[in-house]
Backbone as ProteinMPNN parsed JSONL, in Angstrom:
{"seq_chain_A": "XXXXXXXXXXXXXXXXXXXXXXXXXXXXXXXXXXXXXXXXXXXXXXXXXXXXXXXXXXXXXXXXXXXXXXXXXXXXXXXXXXXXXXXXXXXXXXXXXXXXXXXXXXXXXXXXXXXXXXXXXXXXXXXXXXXXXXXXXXXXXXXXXXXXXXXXXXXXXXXXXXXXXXXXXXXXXXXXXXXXXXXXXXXXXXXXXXXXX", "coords_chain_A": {"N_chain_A": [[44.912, -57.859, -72.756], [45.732, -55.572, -71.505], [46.48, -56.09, -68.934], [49.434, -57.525, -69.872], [50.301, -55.227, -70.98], [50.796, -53.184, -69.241], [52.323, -55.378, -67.107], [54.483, -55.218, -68.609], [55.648, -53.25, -68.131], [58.252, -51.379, -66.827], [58.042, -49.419, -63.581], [55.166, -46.585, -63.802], [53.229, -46.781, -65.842], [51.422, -44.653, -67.338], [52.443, -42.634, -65.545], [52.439, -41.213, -61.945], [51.467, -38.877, -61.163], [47.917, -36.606, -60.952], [45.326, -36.931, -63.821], [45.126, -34.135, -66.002], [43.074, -32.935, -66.149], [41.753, -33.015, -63.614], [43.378, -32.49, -61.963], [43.498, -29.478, -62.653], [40.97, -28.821, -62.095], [39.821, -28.227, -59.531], [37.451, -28.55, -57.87], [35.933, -30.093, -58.475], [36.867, -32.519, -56.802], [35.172, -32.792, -54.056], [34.868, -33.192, -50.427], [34.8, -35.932, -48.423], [32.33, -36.921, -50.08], [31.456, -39.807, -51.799], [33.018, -41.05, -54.533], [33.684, -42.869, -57.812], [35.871, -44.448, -59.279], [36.408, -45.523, -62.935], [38.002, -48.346, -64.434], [40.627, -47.709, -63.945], [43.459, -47.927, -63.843], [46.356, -47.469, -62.872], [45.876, -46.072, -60.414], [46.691, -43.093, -60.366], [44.56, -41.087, -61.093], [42.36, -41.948, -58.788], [43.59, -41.669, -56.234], [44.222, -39.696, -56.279], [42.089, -38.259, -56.003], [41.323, -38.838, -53.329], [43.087, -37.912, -51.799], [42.177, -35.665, -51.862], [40.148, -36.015, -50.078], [37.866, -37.007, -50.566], [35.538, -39.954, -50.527], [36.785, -43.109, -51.892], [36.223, -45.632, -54.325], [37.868, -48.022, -56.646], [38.307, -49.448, -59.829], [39.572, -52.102, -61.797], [40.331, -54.217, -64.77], [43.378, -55.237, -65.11], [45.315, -57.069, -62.937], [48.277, -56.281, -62.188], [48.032, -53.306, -62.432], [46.487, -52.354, -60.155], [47.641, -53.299, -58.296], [49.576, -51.781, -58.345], [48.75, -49.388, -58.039], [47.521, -49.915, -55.367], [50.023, -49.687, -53.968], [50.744, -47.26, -55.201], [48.816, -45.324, -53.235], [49.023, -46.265, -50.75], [51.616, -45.275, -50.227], [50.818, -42.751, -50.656], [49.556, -41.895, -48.367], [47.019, -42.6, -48.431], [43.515, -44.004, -48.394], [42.185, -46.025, -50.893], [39.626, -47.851, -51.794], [40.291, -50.853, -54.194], [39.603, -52.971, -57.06], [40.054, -55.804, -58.593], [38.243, -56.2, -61.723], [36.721, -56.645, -64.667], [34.578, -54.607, -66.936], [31.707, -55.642, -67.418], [31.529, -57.363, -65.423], [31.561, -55.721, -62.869], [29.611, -54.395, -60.22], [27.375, -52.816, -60.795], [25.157, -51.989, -59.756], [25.852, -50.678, -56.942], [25.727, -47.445, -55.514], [26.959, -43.872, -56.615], [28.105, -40.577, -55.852], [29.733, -39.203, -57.075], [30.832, -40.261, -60.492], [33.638, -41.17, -61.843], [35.258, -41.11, -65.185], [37.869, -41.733, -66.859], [39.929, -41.672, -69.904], [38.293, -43.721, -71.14], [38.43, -44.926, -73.678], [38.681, -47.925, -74.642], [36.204, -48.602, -75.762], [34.066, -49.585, -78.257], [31.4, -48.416, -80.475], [29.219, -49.673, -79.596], [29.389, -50.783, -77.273], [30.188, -48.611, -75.921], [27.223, -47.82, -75.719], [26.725, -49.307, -73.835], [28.484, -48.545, -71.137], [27.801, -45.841, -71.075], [24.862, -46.243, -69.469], [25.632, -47.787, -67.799], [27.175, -46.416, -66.187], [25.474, -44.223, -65.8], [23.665, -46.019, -64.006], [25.264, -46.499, -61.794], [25.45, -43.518, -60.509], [23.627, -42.1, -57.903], [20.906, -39.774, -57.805], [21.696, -36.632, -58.984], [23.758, -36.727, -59.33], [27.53, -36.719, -60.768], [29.124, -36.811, -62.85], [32.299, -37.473, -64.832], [33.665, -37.305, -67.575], [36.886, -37.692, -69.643], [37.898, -37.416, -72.505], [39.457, -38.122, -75.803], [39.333, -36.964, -78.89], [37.449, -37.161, -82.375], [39.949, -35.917, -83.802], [42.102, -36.85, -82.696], [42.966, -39.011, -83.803], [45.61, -40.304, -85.488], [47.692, -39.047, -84.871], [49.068, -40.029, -82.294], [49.862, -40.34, -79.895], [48.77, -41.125, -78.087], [45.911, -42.787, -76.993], [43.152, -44.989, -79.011], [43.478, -46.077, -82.274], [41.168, -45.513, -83.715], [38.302, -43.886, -84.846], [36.027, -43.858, -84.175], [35.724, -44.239, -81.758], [36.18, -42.173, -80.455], [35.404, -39.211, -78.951], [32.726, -36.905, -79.187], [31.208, -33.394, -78.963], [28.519, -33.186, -79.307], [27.959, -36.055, -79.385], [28.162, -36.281, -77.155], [26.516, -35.009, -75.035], [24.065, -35.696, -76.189], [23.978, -38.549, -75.041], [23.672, -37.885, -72.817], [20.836, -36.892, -72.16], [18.775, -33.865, -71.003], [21.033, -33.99, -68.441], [22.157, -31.849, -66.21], [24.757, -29.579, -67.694], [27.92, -29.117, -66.405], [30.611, -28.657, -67.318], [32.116, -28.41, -70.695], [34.784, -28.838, -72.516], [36.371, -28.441, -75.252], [39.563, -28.344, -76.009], [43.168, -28.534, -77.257], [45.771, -30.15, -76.22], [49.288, -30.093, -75.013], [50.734, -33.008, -73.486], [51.538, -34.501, -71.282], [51.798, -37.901, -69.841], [52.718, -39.979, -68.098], [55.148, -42.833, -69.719], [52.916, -42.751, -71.792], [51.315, -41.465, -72.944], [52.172, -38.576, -74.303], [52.963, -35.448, -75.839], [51.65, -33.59, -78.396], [47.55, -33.229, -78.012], [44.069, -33.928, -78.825], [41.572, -33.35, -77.232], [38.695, -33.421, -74.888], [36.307, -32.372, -72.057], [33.903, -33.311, -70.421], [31.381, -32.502, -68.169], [28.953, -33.535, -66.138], [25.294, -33.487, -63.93], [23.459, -36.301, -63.128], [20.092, -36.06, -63.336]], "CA_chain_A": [[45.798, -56.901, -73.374], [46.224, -54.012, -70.343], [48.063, -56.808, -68.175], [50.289, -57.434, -70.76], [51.039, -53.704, -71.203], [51.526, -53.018, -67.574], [53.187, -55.906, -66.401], [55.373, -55.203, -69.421], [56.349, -51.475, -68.256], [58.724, -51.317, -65.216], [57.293, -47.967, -63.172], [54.027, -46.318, -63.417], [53.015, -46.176, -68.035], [50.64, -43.208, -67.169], [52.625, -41.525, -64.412], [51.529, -41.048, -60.733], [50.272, -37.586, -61.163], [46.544, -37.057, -61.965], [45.188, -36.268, -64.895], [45.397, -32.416, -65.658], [41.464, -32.656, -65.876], [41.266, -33.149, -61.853], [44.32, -30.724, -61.285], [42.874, -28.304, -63.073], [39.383, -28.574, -61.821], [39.877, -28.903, -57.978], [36.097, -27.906, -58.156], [35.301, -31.907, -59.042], [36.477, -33.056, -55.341], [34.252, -32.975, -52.741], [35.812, -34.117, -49.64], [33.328, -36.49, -48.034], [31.763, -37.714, -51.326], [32.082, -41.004, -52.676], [33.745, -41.867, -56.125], [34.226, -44.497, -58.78], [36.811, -44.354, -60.627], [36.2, -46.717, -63.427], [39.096, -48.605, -65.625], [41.278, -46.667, -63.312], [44.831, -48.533, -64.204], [47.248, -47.887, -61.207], [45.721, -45.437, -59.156], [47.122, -41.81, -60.283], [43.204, -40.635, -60.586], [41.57, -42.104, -57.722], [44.812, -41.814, -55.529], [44.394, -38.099, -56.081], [40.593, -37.873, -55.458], [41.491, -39.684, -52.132], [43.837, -36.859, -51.419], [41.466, -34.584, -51.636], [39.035, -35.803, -48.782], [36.896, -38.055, -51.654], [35.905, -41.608, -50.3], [37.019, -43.459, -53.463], [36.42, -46.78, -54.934], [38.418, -47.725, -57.998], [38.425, -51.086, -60.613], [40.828, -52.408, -63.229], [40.594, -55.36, -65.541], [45.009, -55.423, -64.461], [45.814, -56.977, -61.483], [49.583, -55.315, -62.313], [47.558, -52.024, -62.383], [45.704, -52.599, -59.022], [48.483, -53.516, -57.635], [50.079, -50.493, -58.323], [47.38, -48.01, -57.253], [47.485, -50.256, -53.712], [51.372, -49.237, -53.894], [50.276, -45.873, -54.76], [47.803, -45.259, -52.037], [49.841, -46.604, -49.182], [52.783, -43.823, -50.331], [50.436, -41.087, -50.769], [49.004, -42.234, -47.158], [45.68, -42.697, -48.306], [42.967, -45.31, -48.494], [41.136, -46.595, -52.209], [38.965, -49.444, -52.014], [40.605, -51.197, -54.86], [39.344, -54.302, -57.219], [40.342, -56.347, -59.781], [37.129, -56.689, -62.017], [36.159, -56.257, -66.075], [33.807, -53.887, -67.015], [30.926, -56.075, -67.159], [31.57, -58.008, -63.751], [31.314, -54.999, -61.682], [28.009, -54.384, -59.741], [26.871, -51.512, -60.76], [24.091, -51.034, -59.023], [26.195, -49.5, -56.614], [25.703, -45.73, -55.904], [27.743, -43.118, -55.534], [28.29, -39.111, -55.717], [30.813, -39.059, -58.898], [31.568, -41.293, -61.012], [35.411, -40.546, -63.019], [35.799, -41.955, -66.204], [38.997, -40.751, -67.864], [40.582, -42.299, -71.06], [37.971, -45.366, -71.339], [38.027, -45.076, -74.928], [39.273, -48.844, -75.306], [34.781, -49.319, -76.5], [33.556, -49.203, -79.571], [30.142, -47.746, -79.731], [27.864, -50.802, -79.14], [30.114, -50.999, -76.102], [29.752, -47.322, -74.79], [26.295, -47.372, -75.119], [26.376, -49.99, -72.265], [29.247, -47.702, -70.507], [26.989, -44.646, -70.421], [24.044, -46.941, -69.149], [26.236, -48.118, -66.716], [27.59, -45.147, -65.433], [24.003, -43.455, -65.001], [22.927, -46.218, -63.231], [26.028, -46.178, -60.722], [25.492, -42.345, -60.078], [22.409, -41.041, -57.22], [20.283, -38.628, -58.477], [21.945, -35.57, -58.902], [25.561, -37.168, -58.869], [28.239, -35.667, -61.076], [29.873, -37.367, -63.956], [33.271, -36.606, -65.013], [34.406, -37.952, -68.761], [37.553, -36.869, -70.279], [39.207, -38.128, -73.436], [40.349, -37.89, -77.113], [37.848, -36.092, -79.582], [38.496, -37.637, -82.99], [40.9, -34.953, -84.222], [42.969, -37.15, -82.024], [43.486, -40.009, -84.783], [46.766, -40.395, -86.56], [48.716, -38.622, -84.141], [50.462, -40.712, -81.951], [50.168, -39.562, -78.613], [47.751, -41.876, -77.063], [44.066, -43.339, -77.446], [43.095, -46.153, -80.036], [43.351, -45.702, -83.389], [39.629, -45.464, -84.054], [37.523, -42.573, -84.766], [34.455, -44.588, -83.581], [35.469, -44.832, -80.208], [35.993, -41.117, -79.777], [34.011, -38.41, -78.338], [32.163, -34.984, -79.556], [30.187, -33.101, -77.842], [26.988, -33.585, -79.761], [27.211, -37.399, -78.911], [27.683, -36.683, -75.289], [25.378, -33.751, -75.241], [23.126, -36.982, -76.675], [24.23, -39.635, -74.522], [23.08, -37.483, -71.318], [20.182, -35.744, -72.041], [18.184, -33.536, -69.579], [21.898, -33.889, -67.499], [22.849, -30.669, -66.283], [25.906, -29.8, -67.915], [28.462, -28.139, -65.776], [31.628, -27.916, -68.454], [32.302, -28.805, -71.604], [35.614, -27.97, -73.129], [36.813, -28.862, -76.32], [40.853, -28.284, -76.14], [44.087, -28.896, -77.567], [46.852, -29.552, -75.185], [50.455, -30.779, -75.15], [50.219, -33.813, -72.786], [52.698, -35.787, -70.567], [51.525, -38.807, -68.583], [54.109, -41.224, -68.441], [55.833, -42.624, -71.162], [51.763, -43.973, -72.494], [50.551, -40.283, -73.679], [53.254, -37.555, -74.375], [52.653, -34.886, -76.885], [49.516, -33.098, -78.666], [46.158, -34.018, -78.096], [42.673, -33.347, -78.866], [40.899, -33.705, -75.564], [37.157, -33.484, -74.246], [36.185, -32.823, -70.591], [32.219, -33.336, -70.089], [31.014, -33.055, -66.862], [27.361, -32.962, -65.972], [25.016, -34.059, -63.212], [22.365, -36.902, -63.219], [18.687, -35.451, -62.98]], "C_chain_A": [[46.351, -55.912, -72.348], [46.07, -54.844, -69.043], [48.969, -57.318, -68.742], [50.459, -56.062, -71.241], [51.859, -53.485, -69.88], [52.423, -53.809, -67.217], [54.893, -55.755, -67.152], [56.269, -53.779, -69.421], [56.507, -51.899, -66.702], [57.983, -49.658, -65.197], [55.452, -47.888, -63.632], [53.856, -45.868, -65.365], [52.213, -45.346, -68.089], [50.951, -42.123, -66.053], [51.647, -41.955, -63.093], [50.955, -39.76, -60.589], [48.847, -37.712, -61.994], [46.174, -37.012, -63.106], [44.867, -34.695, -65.265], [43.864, -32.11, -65.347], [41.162, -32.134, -64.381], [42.255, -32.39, -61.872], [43.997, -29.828, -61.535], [41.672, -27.853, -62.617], [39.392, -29.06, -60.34], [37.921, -28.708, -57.497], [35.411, -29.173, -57.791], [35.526, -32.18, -57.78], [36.198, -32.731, -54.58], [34.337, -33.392, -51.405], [34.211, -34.343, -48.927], [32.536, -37.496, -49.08], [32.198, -39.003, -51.311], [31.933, -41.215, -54.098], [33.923, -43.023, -56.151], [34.61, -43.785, -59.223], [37.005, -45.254, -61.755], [37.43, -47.007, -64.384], [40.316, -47.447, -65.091], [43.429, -47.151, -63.478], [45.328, -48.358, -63.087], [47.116, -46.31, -60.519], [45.743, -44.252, -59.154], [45.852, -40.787, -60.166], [42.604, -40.729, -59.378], [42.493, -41.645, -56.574], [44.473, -39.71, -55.169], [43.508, -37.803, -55.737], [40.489, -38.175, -54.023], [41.821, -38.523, -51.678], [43.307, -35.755, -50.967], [40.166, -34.587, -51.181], [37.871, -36.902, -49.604], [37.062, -39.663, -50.836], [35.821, -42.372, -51.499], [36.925, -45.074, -53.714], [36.62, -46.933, -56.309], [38.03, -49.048, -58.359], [38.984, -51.032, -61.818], [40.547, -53.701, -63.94], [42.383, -56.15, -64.716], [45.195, -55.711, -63.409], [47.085, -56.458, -61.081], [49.16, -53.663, -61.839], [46.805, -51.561, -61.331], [46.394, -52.565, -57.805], [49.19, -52.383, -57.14], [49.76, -49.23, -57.772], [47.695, -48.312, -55.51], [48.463, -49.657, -53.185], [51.283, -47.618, -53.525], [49.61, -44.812, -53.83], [48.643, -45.482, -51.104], [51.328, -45.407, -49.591], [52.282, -42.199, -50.39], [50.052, -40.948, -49.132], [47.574, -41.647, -47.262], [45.014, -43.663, -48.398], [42.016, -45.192, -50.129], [40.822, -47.606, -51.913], [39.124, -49.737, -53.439], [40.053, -52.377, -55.55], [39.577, -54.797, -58.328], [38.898, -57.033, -60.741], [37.251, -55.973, -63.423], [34.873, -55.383, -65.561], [32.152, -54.279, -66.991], [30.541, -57.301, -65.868], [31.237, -56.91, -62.76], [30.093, -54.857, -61.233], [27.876, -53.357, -59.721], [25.696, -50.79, -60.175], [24.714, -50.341, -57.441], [26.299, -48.305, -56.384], [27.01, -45.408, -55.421], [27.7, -41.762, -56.189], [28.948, -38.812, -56.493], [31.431, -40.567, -59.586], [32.606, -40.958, -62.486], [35.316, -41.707, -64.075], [36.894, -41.17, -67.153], [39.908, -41.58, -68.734], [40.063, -43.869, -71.513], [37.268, -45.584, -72.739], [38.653, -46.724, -75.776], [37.306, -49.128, -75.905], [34.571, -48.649, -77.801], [32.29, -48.942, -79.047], [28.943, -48.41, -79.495], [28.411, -50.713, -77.859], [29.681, -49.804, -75.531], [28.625, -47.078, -75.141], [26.454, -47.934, -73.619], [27.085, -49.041, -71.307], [28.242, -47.045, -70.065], [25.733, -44.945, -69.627], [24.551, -47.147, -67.636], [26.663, -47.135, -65.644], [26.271, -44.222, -64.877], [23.528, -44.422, -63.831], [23.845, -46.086, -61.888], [25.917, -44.518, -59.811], [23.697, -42.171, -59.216], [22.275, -40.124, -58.554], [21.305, -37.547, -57.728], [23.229, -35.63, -58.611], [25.911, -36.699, -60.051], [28.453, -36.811, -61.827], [30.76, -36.733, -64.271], [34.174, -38.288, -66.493], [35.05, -37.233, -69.386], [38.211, -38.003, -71.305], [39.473, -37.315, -74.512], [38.91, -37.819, -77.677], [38.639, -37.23, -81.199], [39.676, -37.221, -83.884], [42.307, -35.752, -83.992], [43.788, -38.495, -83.058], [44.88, -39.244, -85.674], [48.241, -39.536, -85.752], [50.05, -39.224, -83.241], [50.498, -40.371, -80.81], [49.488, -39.798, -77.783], [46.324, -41.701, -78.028], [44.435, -44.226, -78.623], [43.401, -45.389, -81.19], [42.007, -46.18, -84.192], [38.676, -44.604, -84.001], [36.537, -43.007, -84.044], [34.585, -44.009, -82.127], [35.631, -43.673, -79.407], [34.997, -40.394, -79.472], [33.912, -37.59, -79.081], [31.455, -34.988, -79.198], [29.138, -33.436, -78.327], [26.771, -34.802, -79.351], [27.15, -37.509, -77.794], [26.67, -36.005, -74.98], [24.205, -35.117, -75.484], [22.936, -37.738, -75.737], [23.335, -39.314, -73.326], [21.962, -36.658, -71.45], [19.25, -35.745, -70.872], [19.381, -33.622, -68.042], [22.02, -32.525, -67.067], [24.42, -30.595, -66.609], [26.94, -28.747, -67.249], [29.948, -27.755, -66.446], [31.849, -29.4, -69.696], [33.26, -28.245, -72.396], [36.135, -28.858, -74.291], [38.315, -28.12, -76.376], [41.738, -28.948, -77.024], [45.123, -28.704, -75.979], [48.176, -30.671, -75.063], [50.859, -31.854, -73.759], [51.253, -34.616, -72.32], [52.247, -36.772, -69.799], [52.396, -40.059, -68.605], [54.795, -41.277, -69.537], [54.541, -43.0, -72.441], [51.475, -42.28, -73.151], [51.389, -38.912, -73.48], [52.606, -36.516, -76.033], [50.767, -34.185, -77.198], [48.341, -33.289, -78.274], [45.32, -33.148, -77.854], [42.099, -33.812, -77.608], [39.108, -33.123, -75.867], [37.302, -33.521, -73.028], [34.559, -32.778, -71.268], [32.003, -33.678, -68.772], [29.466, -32.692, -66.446], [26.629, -34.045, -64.64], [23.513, -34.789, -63.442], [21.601, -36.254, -62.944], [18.081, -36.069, -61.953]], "O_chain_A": [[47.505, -55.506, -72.489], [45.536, -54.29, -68.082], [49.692, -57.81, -67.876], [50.987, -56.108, -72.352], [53.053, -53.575, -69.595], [53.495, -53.279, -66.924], [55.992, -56.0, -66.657], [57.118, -53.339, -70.197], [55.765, -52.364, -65.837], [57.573, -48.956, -66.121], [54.693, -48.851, -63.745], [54.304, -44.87, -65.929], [52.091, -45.035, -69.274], [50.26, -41.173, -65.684], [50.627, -42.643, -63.064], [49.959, -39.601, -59.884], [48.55, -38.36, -62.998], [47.22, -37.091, -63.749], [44.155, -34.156, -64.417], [43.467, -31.278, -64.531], [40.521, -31.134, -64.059], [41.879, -31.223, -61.763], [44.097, -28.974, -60.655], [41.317, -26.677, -62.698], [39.0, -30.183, -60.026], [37.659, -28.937, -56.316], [34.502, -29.279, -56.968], [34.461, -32.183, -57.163], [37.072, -32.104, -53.982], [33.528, -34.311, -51.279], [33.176, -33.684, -48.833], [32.223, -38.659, -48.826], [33.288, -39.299, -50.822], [30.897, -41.501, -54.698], [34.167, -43.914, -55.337], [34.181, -42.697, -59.607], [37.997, -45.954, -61.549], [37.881, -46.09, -65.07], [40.763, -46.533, -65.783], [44.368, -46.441, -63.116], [44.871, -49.013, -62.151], [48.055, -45.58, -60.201], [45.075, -43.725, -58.264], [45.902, -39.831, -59.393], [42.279, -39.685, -58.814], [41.787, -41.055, -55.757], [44.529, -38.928, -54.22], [43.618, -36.877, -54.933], [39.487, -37.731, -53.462], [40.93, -37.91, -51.089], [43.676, -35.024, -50.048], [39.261, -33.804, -51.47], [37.073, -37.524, -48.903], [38.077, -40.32, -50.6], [34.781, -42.302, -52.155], [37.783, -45.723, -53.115], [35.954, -46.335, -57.153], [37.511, -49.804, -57.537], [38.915, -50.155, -62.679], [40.63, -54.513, -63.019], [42.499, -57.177, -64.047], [45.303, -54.787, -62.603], [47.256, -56.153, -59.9], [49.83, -52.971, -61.072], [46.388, -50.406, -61.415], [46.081, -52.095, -56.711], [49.393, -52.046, -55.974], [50.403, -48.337, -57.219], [47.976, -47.48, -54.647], [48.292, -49.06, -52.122], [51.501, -46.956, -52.51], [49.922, -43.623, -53.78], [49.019, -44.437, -50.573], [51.804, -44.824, -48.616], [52.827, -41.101, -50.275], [50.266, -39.844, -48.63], [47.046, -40.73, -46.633], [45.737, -44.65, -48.534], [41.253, -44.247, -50.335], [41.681, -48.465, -51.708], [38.351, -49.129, -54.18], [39.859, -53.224, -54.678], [39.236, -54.081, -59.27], [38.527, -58.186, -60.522], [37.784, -54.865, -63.475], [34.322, -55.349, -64.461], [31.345, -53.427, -66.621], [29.482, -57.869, -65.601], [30.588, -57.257, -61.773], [29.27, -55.296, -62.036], [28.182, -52.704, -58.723], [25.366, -49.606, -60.107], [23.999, -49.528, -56.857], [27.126, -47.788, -57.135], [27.797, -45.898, -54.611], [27.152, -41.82, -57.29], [28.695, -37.643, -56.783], [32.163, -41.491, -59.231], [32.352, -40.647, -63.65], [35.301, -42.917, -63.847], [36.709, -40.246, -67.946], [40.733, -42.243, -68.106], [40.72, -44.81, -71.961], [36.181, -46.094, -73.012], [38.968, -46.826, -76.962], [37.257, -50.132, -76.615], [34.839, -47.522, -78.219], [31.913, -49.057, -77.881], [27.858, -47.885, -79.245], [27.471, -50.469, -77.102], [28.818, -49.862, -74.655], [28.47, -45.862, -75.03], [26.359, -47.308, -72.563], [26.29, -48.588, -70.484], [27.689, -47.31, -68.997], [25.342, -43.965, -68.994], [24.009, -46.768, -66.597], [26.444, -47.196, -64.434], [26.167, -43.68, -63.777], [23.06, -43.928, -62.805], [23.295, -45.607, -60.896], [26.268, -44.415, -58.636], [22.69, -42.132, -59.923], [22.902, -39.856, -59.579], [21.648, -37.487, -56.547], [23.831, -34.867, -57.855], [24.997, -36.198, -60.705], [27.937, -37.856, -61.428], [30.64, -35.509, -64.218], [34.748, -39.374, -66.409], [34.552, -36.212, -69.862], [38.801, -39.051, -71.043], [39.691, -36.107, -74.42], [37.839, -38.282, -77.287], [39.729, -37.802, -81.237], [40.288, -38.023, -84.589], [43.33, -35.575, -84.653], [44.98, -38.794, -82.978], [45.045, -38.155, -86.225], [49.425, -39.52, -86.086], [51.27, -39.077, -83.319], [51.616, -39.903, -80.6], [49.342, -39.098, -76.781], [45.896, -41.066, -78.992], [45.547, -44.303, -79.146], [43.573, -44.172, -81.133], [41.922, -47.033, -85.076], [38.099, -44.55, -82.915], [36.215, -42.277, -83.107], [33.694, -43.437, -81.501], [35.436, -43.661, -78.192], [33.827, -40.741, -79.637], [34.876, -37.316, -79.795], [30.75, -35.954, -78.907], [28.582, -34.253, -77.593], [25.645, -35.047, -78.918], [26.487, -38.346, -77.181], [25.738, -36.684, -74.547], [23.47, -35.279, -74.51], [21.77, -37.822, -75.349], [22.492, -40.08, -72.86], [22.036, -35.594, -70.835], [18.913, -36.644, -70.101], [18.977, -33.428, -66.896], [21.929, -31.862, -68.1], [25.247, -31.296, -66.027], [26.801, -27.56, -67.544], [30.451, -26.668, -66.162], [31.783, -30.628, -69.631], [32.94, -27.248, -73.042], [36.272, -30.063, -74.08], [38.185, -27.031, -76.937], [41.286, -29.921, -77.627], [45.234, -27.82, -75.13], [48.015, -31.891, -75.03], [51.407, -31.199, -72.872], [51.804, -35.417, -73.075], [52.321, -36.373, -68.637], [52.421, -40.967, -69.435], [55.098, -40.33, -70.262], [54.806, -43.373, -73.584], [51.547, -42.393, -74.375], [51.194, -38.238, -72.469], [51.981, -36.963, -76.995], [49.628, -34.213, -76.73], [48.522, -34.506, -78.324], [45.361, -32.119, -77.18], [42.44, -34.905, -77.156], [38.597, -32.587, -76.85], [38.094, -34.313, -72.517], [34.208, -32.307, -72.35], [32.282, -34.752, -68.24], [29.0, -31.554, -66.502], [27.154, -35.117, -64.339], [22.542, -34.141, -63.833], [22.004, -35.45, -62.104], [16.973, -35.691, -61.572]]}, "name": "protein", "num_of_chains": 1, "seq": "XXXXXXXXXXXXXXXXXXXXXXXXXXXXXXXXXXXXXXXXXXXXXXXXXXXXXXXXXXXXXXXXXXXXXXXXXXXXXXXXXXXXXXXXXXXXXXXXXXXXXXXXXXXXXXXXXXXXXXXXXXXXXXXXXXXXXXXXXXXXXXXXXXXXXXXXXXXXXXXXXXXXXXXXXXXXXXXXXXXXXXXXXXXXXXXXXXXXX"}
């Protein structure tokens, strides 16, 4: 399905700027660190964590969307270790120092248990997590994310998901949202960011 979106949108369907999360929170990069960026589509996240001194490895299901990031990266004049891999192909035992997950609300919630599983085990002790999406306020709107309450967030289930994390923000917002032509308008949002124990 998301290489048949992409290949099906001339340009960039989420923009090349980051997500406001990371503009807003210059706090999150670390220059030096290494990131994942997981389900990262074409690059505008990791591309920017790069930017800002982060050694970054990204992965996409899309080889359209991989492609794009590579594009992206070589114009920003930076380097992402890039890869074309599903969510259950990747090798997660992998470490690293943050791991970005931003808008990977395509799971239902048998699915993001494994996610959050996954993501702890990719992170060192005392590595950072950074999840932002759609709360489910966000249903019926129109302005991005599934149309599935399930698959959204609230804090109590992340607050859940991570316990004993330290949590370093948690904002529950509204905010009028441009990223390409894929998420324009309103939205209920979630940041959660907290660090493995």
């Amino acid at each position: 399905m998301w290489e048949e979106r992409y290949r099906g949108k001339d340009g960039y369907l989420f923009g090349t700027a980051p997500a406001a999360v990371l503009a807003e929170n210059p706090w999150l990069a670390i220059p030096g660190a290494t990131a994942l960026c997981v389900a990262d589509g074409e690059g505008r996240n990791s591309v920017h964590l790069a930017q800002q001194g982060m050694s970054v490895t990204s992965f996409d299901t899309s080889t359209t969307a991989v492609g794009r990031a590579n594009a992206l990266a070589t114009t920003a004049g930076v380097s992402v270790e890039t890869h074309v891999s599903d969510w259950d192909s990747w090798d997660w035992s992998r470490q690293f120092d943050m791991v970005v997950a931003i808008f990977i609300q395509f799971a239902d919630p048998a699915f993001r248990l494994r996610q959050f599983a996954n993501i702890s085990t990719a992170l060192r002790p005392g590595g950072r997590l950074l999840l932002h999406g759609y709360r489910p306020e966000q249903i019926g709107r129109g302005t991005g994310g599934p149309p599935y309450a399930e698959n959204m967030y609230t804090e109590a289930e992340l607050r859940e998901s991570f316990p004993n994390w330290t949590v370093e923000r948690c904002a529950i917002y509204e905010r009028d949202q441009q990223s390409g032509t894929a998420h324009v308008g309103q939205a209920a949002l979630i940041d959660f960011v907290a660090r493995k124990p």
